[in-house]
C-alpha positions in Angstrom: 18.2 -23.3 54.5 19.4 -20.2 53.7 18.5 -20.1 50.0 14.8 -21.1 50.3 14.1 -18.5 53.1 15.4 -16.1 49.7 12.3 -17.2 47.9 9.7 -17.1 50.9 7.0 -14.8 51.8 5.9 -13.9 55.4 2.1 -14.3 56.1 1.6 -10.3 56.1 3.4 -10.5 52.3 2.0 -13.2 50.7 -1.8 -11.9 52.0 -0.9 -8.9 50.4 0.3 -10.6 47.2 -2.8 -12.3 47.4 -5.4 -9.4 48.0 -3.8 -7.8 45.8 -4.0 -10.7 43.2 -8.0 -10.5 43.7 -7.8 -6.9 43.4 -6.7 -7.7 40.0 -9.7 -10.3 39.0 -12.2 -7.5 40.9 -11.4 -4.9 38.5 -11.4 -7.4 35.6 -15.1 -8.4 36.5 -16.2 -4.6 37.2 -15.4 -4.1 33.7 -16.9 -7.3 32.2 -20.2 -6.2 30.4 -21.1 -10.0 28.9 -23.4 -11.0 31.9 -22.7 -14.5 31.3 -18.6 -14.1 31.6 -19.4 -12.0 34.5 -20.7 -14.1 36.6 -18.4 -17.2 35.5 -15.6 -14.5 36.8 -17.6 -14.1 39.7 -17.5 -17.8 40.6 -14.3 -18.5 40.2 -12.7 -15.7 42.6 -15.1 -16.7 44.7 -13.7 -20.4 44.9 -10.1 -18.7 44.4 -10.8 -16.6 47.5 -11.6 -19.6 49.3 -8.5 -21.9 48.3 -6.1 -19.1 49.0 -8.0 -18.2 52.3 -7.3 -22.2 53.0 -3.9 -22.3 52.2 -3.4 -19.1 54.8 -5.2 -20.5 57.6 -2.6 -23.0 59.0 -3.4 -22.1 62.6 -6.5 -22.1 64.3 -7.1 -18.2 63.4 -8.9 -18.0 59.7 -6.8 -15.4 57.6 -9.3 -13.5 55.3 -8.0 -11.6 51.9 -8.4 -7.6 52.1 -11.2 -7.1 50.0 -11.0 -3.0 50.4 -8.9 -1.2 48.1 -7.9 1.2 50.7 -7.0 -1.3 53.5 -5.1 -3.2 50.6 -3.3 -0.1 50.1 -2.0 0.8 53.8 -1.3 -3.0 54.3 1.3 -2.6 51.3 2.3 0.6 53.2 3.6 -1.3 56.1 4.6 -4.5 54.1 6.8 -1.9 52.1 8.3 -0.4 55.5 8.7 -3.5 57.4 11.0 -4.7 54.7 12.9 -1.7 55.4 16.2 -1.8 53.0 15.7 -5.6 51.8 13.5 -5.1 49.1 13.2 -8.9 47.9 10.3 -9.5 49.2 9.0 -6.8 47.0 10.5 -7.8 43.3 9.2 -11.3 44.4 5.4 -10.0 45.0 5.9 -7.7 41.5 6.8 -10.7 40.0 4.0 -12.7 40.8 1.6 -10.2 40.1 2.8 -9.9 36.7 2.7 -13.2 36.0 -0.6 -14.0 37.6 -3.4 -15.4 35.1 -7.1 -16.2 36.8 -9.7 -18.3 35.4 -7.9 -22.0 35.2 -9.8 -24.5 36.2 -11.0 -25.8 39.9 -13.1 -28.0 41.5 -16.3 -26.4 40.9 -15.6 -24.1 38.2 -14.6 -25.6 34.6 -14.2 -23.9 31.5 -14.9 -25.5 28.3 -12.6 -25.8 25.3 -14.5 -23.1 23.2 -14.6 -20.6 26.2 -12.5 -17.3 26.4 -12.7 -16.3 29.9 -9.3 -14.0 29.6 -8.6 -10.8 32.0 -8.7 -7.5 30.0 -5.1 -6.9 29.8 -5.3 -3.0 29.7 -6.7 -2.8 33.4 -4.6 -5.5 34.7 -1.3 -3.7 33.6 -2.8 0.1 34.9 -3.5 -1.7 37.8 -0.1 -3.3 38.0 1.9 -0.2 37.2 -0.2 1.5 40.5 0.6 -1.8 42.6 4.4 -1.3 41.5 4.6 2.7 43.2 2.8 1.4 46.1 5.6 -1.1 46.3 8.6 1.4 45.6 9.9 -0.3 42.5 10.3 0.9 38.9 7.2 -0.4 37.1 9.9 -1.5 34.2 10.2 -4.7 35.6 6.5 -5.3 34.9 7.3 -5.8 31.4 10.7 -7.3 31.8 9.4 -9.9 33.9 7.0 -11.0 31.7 9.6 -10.6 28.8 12.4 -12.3 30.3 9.6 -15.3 31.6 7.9 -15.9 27.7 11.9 -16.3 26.8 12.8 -18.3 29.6 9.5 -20.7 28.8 10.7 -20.5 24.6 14.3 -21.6 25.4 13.1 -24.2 28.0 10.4 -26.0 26.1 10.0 -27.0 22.4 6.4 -27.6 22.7 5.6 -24.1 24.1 8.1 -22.4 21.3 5.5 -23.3 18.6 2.8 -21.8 21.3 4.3 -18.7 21.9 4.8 -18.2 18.1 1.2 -17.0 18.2 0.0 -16.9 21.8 0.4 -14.2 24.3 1.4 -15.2 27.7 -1.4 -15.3 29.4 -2.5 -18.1 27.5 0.8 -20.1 27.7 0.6 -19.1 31.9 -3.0 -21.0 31.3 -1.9 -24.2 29.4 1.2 -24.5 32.4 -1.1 -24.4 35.4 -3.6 -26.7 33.5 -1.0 -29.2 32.9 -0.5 -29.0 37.0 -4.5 -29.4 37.8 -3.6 -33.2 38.8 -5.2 -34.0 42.4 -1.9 -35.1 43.6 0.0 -32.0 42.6 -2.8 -29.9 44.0 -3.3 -31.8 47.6 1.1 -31.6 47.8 1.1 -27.7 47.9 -2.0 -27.7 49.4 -1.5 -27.5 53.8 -1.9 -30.0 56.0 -5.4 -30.8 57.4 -7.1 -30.1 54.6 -9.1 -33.1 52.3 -11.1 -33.3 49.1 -12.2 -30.5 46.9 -10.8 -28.4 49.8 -7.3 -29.3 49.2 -7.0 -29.2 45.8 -8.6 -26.0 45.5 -6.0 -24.6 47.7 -3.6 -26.5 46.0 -5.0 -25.3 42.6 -5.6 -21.7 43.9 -1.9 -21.4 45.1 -0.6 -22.8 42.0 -2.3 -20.7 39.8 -1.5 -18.1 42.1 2.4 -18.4 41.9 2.8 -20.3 45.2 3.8 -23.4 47.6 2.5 -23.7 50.7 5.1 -23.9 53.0 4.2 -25.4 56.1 3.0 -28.9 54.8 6.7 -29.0 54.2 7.6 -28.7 57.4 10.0 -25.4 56.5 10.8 -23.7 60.1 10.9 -20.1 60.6 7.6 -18.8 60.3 7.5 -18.7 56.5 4.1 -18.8 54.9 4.8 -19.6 51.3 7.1 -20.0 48.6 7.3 -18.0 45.4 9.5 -17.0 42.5 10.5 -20.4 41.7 11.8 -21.4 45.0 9.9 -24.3 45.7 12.6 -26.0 43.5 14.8 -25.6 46.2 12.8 -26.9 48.6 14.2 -30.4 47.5 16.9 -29.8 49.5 15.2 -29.4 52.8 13.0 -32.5 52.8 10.3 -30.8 50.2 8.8 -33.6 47.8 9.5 -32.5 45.0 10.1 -35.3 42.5 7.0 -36.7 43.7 5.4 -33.8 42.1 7.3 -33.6 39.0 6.9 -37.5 38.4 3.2 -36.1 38.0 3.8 -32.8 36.2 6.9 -32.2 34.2 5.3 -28.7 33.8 6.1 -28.0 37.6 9.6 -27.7 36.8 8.9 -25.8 33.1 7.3 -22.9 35.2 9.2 -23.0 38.1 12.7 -23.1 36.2 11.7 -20.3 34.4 10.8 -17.8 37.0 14.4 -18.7 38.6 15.8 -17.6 35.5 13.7 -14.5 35.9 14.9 -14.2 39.3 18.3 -14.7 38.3 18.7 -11.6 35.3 15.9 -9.5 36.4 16.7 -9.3 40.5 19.6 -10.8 41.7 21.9 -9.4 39.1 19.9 -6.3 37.3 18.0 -4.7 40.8 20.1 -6.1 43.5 23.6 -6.7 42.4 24.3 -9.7 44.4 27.0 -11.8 42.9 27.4 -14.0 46.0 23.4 -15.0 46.0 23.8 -15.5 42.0 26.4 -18.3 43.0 24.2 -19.7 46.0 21.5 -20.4 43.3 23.6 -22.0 40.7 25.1 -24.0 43.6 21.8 -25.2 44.8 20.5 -26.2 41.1 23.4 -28.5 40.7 22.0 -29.9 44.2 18.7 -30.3 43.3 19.2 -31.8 39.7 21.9 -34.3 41.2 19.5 -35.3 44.2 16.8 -36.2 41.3 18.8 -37.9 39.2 19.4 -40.5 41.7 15.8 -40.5 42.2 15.3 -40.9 38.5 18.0 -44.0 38.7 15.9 -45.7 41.9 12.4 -45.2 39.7 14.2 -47.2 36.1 14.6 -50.4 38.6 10.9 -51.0 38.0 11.1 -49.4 34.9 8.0 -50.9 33.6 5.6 -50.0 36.8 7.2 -46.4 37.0 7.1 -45.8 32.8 5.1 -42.5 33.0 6.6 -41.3 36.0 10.1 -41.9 34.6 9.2 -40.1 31.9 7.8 -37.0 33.6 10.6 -36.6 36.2 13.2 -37.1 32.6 11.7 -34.4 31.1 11.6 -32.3 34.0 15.0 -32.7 34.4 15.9 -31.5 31.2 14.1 -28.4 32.0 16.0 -27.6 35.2 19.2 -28.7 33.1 18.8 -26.0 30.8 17.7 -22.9 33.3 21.0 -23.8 35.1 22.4 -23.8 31.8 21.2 -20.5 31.4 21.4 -18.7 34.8 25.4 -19.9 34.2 25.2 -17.8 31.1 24.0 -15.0 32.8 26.1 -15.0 35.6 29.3 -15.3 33.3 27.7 -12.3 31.1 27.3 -9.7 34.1 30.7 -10.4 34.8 32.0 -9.7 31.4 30.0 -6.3 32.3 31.1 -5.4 35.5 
């Protein structure tokens, strides 16, 4: 469907997002001087790299990151004119660079309660203000996307409130992906073909990374995956998404919360587009009505089903209350305009 294809990433974008995503956690481990750390940091891109390279390869050709800062470069140079005068693509990679935390944990790499394996925030954000020229937009929205998403994630959740009282939002961004690291979550967005650790690293890797795999969803049109939030409107082209949020009201915490991003920082501040702003709002109702009636099937075996009612409730809620909000914003651009 038409709204979906908003939110998706062609294989040339998202290995770009991607490479440049590990451009990110390269810098961070140049810089690292605790030996110990470093070589933590090393593992875990290395079992990132892998995942994402996973999730990529859906053919029978193996898709590789760009590892060479130059090569990353050129390939945003023709990512950047390919998209020619439709520069969504392009707010949607900013956005998930900005928002991008490594280090969570994966099969093979996990971090213990006491450890602080964090990026160094003041390369990441030079490096994401030099990623933002190379994609031809304002490196403002850097901090207003991760602004607009620690606000979105305060109005949506009461739990993460208290956190972000005294957290920065990095480690909120960690606790969220955590609360996904379920094998079932992971091996859903993870692509077809793939078993075991394998599939939920990919799973895990594109989850942490910002994505869904779209091609275990059977999405037509060549689309690689799904970012932004968009993945909750894959709901309404066959995409299993209560499934997932019986398992991880999170999902929808994180998810809902970019769309509200989306909504203010893209759709109506950047691009204007008052007709896409209404598609959206249309689809959430869609979405939300489609799993309340799953919500409904799952309370006829109410006690078999207790946690995944639940989950999928609270989830709900969440999605509830970023329509809620999107409306809001929607109804204040046009007191503006």
């Amino acid at each position: 469907m038409d709204i979906l294809e908003q939110f998706g990433l062609n294989k040339d974008q998202a290995v770009l997002l991607f490479s440049m995503q590990r451009s990110l956690v390269q810098a961070d481990i140049e810089i690292e001087k605790n030996k110990s750390l470093k070589q933590k940091k090393v593992e875990w891109l290395l079992i990132w790299e892998n995942g994402i390279e996973d999730l990529l390869s859906q053919s029978s050709n193996r898709v590789t990151l760009i590892r060479e800062e130059l090569a990353v470069l050129e390939k945003c140079k023709d990512v950047v004119n390919n998209c020619e005068n439709v520069k969504t693509p392009l707010y949607l990679i900013l956005l998930e660079l900005s928002l991008f935390v490594p280090y969570f944990p994966m099969e093979g790499f996990k971090r213990k309660l006491y450890e602080r394996i964090l990026m160094n925030e003041k390369i990441a954000n030079y490096n994401l203000r030099r990623f933002s020229k190379f994609l031809d937009i304002d490196e403002e929205f850097i901090n207003r996307y991760k602004k607009s998403f620690k606000q979105s994630v305060r109005s949506l959740s009461g739990f993460y409130t208290k956190m972000l009282i005294g957290a920065g939002l990095g480690a909120v961004l960690i606790a969220i992906t955590a609360g996904l690291a379920t094998p079932f979550v992971a091996t859903t967005v993870a692509p077809a073909g793939l078993a075991g650790a394998a599939a939920i690293n990919a799973g895990l890797a594109a989850l942490g990374g910002g994505a869904i795999a779209a091609g275990g969803f059977g999405i037509a049109g060549g689309i690689s995956v799904i970012v932004g939030g968009g993945s909750i409107f894959g709901a309404l082209s066959g995409m299993a998404l209560g499934a997932m949020l019986e398992n991880s009201a999170d999902f929808a915490l994180r998810e809902g919360a970019k769309l509200e991003v989306i909504m203010r920082e893209i759709i109506l501040l950047a691009q204007r587009d008052i007709r896409f702003a209404q598609e959206m709002i249309k689809g959430q109702k869609e979405v939300i009505k489609k799993l309340e009636i799953e919500l409904t099937d799952l309370k006829f075996s109410e006690t078999e089903n207790k946690k995944q009612i639940k989950n999928l409730a609270k989830a709900i809620d969440y999605l509830r209350n970023s329509l809620k909000n999107s409306e809001k914003a929607l109804l204040e651009n046009a007191h503006t305009n």
